[in-house]
Rosetta silent file (secondary structure, phi, psi, omega in degrees, C-alpha in Angstrom):
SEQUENCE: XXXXXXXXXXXXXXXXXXXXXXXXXXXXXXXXXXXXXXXXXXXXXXXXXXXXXXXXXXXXXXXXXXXXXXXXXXXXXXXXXXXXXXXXXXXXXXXXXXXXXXXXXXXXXXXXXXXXXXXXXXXXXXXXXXXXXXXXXXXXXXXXXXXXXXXXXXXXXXXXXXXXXXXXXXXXXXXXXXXXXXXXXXXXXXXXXXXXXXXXXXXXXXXXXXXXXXXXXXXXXXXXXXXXXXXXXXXXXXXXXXXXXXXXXXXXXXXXXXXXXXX
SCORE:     score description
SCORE:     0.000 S_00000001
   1 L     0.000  112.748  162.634  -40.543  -39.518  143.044 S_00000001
   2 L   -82.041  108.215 -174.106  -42.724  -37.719  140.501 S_00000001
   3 L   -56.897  -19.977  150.737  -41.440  -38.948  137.048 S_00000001
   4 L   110.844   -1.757 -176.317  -43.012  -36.012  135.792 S_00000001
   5 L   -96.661   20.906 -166.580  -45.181  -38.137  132.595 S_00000001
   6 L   -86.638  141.049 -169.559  -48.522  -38.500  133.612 S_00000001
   7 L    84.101    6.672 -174.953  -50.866  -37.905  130.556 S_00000001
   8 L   -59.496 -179.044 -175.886  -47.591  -38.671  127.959 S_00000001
   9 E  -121.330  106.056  165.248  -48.827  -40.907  125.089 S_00000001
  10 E  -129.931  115.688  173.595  -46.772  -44.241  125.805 S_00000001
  11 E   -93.197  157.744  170.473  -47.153  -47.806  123.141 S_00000001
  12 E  -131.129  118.860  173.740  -45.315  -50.341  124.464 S_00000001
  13 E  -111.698  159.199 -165.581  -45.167  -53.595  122.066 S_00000001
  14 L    67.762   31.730 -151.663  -45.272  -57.035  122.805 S_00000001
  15 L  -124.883   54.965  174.213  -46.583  -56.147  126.333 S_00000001
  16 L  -100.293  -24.821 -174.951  -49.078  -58.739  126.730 S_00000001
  17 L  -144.856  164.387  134.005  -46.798  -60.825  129.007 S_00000001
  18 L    83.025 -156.701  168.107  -43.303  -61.035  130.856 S_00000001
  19 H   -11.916  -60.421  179.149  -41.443  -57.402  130.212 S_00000001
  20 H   -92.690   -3.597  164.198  -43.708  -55.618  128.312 S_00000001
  21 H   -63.887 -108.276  177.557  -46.397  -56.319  130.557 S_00000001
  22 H     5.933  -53.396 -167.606  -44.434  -54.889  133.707 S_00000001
  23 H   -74.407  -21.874 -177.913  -43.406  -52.123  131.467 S_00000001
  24 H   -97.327  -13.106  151.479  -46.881  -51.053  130.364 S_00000001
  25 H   -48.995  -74.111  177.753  -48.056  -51.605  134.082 S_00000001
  26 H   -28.409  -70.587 -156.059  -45.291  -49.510  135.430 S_00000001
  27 H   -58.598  -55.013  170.412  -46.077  -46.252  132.837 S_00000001
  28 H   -37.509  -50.987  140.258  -49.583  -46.789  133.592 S_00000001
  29 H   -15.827  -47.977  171.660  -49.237  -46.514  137.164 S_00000001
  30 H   -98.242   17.753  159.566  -47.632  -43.203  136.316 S_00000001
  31 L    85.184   47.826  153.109  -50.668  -42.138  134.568 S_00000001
  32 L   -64.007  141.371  148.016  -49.377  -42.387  130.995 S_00000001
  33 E   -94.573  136.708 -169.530  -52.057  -43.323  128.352 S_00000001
  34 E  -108.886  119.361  163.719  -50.722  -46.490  127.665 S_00000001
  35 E  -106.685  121.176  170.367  -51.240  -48.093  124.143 S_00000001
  36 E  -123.555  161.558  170.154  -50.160  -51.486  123.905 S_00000001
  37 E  -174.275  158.734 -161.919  -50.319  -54.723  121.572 S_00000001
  38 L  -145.224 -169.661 -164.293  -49.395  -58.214  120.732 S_00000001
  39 L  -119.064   25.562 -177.896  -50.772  -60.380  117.852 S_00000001
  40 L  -129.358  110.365 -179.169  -53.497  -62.456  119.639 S_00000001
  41 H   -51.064  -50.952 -162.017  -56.650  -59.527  119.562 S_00000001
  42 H   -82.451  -16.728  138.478  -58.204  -61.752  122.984 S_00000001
  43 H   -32.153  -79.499 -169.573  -55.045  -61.339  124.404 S_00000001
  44 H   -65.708  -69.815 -154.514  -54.370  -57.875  124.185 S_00000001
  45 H   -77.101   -5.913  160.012  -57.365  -57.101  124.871 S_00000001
  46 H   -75.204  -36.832 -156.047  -57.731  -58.958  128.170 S_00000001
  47 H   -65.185  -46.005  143.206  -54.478  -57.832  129.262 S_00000001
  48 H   -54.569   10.824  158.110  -55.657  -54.309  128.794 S_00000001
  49 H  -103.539  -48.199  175.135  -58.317  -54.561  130.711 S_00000001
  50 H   -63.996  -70.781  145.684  -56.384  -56.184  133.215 S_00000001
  51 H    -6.983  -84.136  171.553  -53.778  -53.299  133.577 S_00000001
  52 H    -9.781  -97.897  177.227  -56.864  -50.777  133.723 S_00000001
  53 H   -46.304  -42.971  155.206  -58.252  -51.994  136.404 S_00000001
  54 H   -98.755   26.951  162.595  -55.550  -52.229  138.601 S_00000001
  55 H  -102.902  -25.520 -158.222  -53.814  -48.936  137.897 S_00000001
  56 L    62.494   59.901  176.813  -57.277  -47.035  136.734 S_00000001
  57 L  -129.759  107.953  175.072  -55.878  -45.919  134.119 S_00000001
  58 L   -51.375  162.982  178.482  -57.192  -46.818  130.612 S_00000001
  59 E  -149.606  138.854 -177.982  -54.934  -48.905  128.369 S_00000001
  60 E  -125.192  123.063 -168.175  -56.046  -49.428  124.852 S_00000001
  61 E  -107.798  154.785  173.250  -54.899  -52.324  123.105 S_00000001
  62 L  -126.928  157.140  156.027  -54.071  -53.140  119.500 S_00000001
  63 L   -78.011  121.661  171.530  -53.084  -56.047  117.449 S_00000001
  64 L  -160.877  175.186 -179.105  -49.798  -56.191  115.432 S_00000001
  65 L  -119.903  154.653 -179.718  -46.957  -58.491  114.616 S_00000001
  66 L   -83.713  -88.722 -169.058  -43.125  -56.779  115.193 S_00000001
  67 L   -27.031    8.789 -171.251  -42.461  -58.883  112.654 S_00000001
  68 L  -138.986  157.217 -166.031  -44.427  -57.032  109.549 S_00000001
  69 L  -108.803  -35.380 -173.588  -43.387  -53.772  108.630 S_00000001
  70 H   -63.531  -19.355 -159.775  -47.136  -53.142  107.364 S_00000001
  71 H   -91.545  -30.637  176.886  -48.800  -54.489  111.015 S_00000001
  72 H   -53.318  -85.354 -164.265  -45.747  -51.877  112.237 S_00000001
  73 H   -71.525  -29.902 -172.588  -47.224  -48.925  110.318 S_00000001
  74 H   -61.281  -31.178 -136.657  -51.119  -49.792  110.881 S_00000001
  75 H   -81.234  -39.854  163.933  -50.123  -50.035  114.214 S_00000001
  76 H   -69.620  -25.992 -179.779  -48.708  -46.706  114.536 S_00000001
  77 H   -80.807  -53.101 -169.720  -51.539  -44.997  112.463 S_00000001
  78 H   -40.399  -42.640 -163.377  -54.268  -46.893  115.300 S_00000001
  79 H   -91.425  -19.085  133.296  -52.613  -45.051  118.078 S_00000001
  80 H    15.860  -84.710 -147.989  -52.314  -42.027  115.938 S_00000001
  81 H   -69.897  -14.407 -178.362  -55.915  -41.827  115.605 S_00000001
  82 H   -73.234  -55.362  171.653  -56.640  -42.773  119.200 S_00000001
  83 H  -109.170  -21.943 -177.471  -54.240  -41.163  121.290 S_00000001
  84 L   129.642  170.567  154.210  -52.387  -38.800  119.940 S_00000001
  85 L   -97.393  119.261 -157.755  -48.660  -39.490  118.609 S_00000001
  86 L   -52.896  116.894  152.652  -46.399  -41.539  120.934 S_00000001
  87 L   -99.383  -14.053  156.517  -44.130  -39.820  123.080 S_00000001
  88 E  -121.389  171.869 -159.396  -42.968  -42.304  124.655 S_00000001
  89 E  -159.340  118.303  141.825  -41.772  -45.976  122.631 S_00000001
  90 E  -122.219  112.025 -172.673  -40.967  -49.071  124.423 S_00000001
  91 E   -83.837  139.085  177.281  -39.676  -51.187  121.779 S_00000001
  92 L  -149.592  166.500 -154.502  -39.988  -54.945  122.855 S_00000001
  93 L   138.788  150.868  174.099  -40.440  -58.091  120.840 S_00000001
  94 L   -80.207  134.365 -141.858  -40.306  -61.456  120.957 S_00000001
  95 L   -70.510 -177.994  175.944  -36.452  -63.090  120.641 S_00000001
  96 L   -88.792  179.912  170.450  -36.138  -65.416  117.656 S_00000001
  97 L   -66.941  161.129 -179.288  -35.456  -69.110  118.395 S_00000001
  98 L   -92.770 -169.259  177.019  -32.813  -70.312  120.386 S_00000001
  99 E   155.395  142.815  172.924  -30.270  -72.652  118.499 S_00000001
 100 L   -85.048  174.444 -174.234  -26.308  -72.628  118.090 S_00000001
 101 L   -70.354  -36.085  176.196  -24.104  -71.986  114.990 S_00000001
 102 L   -72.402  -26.849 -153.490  -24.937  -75.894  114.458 S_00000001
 103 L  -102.302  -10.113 -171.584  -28.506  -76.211  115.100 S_00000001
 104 L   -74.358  106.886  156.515  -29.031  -72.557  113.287 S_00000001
 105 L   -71.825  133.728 -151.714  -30.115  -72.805  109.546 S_00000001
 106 H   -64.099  -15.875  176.071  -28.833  -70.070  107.412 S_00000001
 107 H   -68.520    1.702 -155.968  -32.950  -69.407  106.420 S_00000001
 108 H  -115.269  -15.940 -179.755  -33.779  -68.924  109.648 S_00000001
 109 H   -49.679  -85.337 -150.279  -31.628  -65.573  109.380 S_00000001
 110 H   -68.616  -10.150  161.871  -33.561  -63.034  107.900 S_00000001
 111 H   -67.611  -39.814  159.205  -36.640  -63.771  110.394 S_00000001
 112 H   -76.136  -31.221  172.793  -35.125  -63.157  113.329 S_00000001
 113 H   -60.429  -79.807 -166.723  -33.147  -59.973  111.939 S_00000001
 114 H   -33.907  -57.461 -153.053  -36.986  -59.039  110.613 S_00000001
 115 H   -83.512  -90.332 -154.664  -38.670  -59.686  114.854 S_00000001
 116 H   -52.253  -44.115  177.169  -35.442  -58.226  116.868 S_00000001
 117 H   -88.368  -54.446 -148.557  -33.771  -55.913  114.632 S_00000001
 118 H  -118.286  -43.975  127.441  -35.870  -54.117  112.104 S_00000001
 119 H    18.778  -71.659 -167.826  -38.706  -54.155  114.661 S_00000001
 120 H   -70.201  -38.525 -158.475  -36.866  -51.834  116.851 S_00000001
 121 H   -62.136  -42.831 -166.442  -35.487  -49.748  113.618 S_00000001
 122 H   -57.599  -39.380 -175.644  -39.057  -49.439  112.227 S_00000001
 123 H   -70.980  -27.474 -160.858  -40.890  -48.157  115.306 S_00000001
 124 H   -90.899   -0.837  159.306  -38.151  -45.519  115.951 S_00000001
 125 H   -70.969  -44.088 -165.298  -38.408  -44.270  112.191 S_00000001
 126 H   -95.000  -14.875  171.173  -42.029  -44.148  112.847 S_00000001
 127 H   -91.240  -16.705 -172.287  -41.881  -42.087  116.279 S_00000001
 128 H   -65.379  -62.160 -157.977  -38.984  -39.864  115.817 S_00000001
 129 H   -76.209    7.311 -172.596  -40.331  -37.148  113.725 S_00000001
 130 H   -87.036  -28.890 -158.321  -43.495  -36.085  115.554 S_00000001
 131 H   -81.938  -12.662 -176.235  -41.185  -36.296  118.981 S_00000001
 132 H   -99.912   -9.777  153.686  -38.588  -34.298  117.462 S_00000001
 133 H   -69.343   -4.248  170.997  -41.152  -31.425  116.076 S_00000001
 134 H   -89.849  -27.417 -143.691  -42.142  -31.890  119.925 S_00000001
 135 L    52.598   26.890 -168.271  -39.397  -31.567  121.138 S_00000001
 136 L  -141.650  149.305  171.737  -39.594  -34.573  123.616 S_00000001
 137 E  -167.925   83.583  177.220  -39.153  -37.641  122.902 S_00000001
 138 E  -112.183  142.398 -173.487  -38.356  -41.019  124.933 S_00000001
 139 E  -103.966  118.032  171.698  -37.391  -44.403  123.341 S_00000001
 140 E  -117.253  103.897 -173.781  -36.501  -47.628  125.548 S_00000001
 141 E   -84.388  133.619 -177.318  -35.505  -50.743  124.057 S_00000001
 142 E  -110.659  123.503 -174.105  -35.883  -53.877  126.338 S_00000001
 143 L  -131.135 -109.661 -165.859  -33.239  -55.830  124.730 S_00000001
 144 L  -150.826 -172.244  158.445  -30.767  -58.457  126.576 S_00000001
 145 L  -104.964  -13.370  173.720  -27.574  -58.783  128.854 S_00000001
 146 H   -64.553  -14.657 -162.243  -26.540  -60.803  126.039 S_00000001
 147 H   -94.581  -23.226  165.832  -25.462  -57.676  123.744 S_00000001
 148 H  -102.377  -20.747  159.851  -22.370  -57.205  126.713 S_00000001
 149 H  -142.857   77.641 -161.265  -22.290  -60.751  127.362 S_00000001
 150 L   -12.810  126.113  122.301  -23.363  -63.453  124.508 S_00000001
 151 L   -12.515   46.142  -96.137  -25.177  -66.577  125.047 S_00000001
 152 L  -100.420   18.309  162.732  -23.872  -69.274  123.381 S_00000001
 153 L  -121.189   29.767  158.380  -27.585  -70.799  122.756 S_00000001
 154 E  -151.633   68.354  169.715  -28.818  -68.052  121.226 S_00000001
 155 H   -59.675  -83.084 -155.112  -27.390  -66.703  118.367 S_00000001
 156 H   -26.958  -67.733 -156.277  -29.855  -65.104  116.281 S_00000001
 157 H   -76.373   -5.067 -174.767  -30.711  -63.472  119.073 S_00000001
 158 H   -71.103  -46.286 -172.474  -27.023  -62.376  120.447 S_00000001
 159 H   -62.546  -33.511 -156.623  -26.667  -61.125  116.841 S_00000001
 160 H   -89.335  -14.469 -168.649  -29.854  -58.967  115.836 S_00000001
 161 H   -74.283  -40.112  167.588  -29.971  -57.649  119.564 S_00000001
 162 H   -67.234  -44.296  156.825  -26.120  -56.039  119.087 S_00000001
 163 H   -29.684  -41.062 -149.400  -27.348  -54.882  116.038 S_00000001
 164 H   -95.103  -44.900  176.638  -30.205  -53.156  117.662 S_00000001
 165 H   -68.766  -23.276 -167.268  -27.629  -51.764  120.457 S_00000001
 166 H  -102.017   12.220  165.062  -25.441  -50.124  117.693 S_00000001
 167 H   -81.887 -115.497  -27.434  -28.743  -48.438  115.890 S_00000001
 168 H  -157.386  -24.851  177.309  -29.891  -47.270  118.907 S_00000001
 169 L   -90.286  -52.904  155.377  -26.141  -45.736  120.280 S_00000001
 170 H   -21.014  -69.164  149.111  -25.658  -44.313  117.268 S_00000001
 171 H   -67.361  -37.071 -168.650  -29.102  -42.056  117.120 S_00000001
 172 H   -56.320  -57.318  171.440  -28.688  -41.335  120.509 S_00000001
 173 H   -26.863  -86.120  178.152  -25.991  -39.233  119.342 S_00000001
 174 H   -23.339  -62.979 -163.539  -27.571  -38.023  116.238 S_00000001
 175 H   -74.054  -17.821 -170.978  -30.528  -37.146  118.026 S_00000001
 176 H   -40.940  -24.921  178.096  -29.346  -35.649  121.419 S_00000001
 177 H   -74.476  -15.027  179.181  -29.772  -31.544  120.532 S_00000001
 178 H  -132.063   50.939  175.359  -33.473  -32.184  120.083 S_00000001
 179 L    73.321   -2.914  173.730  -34.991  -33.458  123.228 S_00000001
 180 E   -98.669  156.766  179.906  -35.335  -37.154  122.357 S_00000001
 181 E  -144.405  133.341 -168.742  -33.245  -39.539  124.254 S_00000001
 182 E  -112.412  127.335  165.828  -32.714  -43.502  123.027 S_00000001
 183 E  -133.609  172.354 -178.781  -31.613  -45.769  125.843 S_00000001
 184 E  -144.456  114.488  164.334  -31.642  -49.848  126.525 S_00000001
 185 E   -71.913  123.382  176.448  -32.619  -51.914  129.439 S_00000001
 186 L  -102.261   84.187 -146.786  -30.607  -55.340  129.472 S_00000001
 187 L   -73.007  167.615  165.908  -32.613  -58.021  131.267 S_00000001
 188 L  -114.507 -152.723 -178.279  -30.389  -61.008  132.711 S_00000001
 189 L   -50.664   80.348 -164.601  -32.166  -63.924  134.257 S_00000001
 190 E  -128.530  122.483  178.863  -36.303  -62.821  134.591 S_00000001
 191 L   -66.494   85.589  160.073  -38.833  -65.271  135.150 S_00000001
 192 L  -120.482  169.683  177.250  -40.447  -65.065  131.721 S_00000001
 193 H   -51.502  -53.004 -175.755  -41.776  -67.358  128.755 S_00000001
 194 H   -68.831   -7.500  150.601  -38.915  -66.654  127.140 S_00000001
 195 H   -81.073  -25.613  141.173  -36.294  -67.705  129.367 S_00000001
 196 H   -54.901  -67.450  163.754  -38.250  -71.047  129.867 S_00000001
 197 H   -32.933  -20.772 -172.621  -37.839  -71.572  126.405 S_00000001
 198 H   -96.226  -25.642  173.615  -34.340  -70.737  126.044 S_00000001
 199 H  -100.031   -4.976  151.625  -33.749  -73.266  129.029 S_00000001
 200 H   -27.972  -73.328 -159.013  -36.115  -75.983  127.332 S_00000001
 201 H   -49.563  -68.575 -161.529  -33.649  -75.535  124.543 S_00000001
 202 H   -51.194  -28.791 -169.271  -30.355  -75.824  127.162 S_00000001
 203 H   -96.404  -50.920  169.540  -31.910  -79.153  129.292 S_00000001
 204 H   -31.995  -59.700  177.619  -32.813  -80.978  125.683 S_00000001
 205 H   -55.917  -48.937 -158.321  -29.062  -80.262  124.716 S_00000001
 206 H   -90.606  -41.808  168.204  -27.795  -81.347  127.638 S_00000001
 207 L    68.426   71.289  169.446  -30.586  -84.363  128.361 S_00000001
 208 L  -153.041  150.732 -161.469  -31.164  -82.866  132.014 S_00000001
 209 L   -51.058 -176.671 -175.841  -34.710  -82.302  133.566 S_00000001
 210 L  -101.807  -36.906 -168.575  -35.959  -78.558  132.571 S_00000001
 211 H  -106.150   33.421  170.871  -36.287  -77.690  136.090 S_00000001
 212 H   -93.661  -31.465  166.413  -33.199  -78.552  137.471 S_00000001
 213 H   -42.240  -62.154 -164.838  -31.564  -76.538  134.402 S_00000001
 214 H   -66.047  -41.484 -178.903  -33.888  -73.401  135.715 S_00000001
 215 H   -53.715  -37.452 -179.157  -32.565  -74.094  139.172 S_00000001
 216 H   -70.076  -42.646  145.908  -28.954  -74.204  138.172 S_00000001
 217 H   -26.048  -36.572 -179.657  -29.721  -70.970  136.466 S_00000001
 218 H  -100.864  -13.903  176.357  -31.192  -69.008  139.189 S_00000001
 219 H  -101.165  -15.290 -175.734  -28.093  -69.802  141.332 S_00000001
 220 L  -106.859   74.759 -176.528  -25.555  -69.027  139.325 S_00000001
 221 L  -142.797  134.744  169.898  -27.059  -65.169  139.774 S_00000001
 222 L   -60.199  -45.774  172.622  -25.487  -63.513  142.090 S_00000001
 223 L   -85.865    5.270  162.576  -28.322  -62.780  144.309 S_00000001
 224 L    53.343   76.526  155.724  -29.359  -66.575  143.447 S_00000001
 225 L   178.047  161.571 -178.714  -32.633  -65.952  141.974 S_00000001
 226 L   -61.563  148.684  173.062  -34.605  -65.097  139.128 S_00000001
 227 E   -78.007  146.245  168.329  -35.050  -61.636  138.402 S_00000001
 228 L  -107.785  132.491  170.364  -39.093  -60.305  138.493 S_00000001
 229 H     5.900  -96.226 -173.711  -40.533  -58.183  135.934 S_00000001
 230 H   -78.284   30.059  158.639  -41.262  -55.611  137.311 S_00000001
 231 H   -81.871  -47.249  174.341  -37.893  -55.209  138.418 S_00000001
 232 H   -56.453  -52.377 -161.476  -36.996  -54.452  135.139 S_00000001
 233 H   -79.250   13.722 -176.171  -39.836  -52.113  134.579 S_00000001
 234 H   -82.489  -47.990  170.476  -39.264  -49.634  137.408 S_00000001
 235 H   -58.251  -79.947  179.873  -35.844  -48.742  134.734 S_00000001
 236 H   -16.640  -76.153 -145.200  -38.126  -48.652  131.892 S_00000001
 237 H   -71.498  -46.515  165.494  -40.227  -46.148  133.138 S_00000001
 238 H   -17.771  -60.100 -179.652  -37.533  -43.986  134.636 S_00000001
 239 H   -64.090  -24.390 -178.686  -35.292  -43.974  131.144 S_00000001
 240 H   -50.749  -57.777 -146.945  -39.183  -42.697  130.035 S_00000001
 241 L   -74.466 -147.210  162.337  -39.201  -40.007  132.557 S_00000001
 242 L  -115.350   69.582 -143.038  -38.375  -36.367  132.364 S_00000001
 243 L  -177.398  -35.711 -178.635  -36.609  -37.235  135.712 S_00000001
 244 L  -111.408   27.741 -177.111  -33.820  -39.185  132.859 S_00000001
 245 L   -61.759  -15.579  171.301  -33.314  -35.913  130.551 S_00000001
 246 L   -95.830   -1.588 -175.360  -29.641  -36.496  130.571 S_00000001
 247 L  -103.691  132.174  157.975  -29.158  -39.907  129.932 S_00000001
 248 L  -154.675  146.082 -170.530  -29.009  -41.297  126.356 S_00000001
 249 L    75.949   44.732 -164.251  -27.405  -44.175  124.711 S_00000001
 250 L  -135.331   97.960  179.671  -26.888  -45.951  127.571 S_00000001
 251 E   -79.995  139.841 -171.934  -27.861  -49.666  127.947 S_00000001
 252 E  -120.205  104.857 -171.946  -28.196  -50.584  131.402 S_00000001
 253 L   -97.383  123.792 -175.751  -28.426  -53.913  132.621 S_00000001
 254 L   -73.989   61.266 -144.273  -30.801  -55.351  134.955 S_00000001
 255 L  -144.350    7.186  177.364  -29.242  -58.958  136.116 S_00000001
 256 L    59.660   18.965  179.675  -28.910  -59.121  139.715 S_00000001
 257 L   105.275  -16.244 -148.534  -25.005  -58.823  139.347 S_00000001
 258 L   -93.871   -5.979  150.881  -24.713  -61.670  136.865 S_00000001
 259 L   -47.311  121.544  154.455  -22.844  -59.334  134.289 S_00000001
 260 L  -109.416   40.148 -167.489  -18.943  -59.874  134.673 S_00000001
 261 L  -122.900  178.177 -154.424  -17.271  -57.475  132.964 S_00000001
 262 L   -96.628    2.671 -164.807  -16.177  -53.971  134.671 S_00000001
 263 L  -146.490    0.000    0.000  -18.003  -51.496  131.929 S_00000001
């Protein structure tokens, strides 16, 4: 299927690893210029090389923290001057820690709101108006299965991510008459850093090995296994394409089944 985006202008953030790798593979692959960036420069910049070469595609990487609103706007002026203004936005960032209503310090709050939530809000404030004087526009949030069904060892992130879904449902509305469309991918169970970490936290609590936790994890998935990347990012680039001109506001979740509710 020709997604119809090859030569769009697509950033991706965070996409040095896990998700936003996959996802900045994927677009590449369909011959997007791909800007991506994370906040370790020898990173980014291997990983963009490493993309390159095996789509043969350039990928140009930048350095930025989610987490700064100023690393946020440089970040946006870099690809600016490079590429062009973004037409397509895959907002990604890294979750906050994990940690219960006990282990959760109320100080610990506005940091994780700042990486998951205001993250997402900032980049789509800084891409909207050139895509809506374009009249194209696509936005994809890689967010959680947690925003339809919580976690209960990760608050920060169950809260700032539902935040993030009802920004993001919201504009899709607002925005639908002028060609941009906001959607959300909802990962479940994906062999990434961050789901080792979140089951660190759960085998610590529990004072059980880590990787009999991740085993007990991957089976109770329906299809009794971890999800792969670039399962997820196949969605990504789709909600991207002009191949997804009708869909907006629509979080979709990616989980192998392990959502149980009927909507």
């Amino acid at each position: 299927m020709d997604l119809g985006i090859k030569g769009k202008v697509a950033l991706v953030t965070a996409a040095t690893k896990g998700l936003g790798r996959a996802s900045a593979e994927e677009l590449s692959r369909e011959g997007c210029r791909v800007a991506i960036c994370a906040r370790t420069a020898a990173d980014v910049e291997r990983v963009a090389g490493e993309i390159a070469a095996e789509t043969g595609n350039a990928v140009l990487p930048f350095t930025a923290d989610m987490s700064r609103e100023a690393d946020i706007q440089a970040l946006l002026a870099h690809v600016r001057r490079h590429l062009g203004d973004p037409e397509i936005c895959v907002v990604n960032a890294g979750g906050p820690p994990p940690g219960t209503f006990e282990t959760t310090p109320l100080d610990a709050y506005p940091a994780g709101i700042e990486l998951t939530l205001m993250s997402g809000v900032r980049l789509t404030y800084g891409v909207v108006p050139a895509m809506k004087a374009r009249g194209w526009g696509r936005i994809v949030f890689i967010s959680s299965l947690a925003v339809k069904q919580p976690i209960a060892t990760i608050l920060l992130s169950n809260m700032a991510r539902a935040g993030l879904t009802g920004f993001m449902k919201t504009l899709a509305t607002e925005l639908a008459p002028t060609g941009i469309t906001l959607n959300a991918v909802l990962p479940g169970v994906h062999e990434t850093d961050r789901i080792r970490q979140n089951v660190a936290y759960r085998a610590e609590q529990v004072g059980m090995p880590v990787e009999e936790v991740l085993r007990r994890t991957a089976a109770a998935v329906p299809m009794k296994r971890m999800g792969q990347p670039h399962e997820l990012a196949g969605m990504v680039a789709f909600l991207a394409s002009q191949r997804a001109s009708f869909i907006t506001g629509v979080s979709v979740q990616i989980d192998g089944g392990a959502y149980a509710g009927l909507l």
